[in-house]
C-alpha positions in Angstrom: 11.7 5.2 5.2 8.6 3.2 5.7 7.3 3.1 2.3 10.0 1.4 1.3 9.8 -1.0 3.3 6.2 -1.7 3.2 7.0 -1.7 -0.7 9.8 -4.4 -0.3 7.7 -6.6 2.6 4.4 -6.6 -0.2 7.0 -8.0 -3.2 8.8 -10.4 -1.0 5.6 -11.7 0.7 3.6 -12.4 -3.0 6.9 -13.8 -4.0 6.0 -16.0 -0.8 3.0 -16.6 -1.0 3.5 -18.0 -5.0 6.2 -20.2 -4.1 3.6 -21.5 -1.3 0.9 -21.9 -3.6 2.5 -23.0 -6.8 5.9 -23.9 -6.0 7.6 -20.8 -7.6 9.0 -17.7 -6.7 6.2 -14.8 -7.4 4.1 -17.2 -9.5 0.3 -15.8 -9.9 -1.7 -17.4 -7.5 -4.5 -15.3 -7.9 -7.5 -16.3 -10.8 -6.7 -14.7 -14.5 -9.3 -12.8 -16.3 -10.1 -12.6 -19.8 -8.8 -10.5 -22.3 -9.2 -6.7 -22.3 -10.2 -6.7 -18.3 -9.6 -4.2 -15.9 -8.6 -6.7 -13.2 -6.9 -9.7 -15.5 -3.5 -9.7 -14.9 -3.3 -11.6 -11.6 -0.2 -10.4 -9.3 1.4 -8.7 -11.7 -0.4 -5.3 -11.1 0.5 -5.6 -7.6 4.3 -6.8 -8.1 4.8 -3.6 -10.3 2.9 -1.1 -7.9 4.8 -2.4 -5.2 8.0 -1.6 -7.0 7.2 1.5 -8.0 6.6 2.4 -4.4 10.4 1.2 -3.6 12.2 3.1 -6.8 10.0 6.2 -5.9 11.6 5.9 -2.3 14.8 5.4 -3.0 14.8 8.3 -5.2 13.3 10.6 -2.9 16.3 9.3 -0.8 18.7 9.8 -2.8 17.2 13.0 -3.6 17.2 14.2 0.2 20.9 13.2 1.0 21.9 15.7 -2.3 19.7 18.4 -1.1 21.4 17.8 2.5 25.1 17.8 1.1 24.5 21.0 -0.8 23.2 23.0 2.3 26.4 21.7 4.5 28.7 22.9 1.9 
């Protein structure tokens, strides 16, 4: 499934791109805001989108071979 790739390809690449930038794996690498704004928390917004994109996947997955088994039999 493509989403679930595209999910795993955006978390390994900003894991990456951290380790390029600040010599860790999925360090932030983007600025910080302050306190109580909507855009503040670096990558972490985007690490957690991005792996909600690849559990939703896989479940739909999972999801799809059951429905599949219980038609055959």
């Amino acid at each position: 499934m493509w989403v679930e790739s595209l999910a795993g390809i955006t978390f390994a690449g900003i894991g990456i791109v951290g380790l390029i930038y600040s010599q860790s794996f999925l360090e932030n690498f983007l600025p910080v805001g302050s306190l109580n704004a909507l855009f503040s928390g670096g990558v972490i917004p985007i690490i957690y989108i991005a792996v909600g994109f690849k559990v939703a996947a896989e479940l739909t997955g999972v999801l799809e071979t059951l429905l599949n088994i219980k038609d055959k039999g």
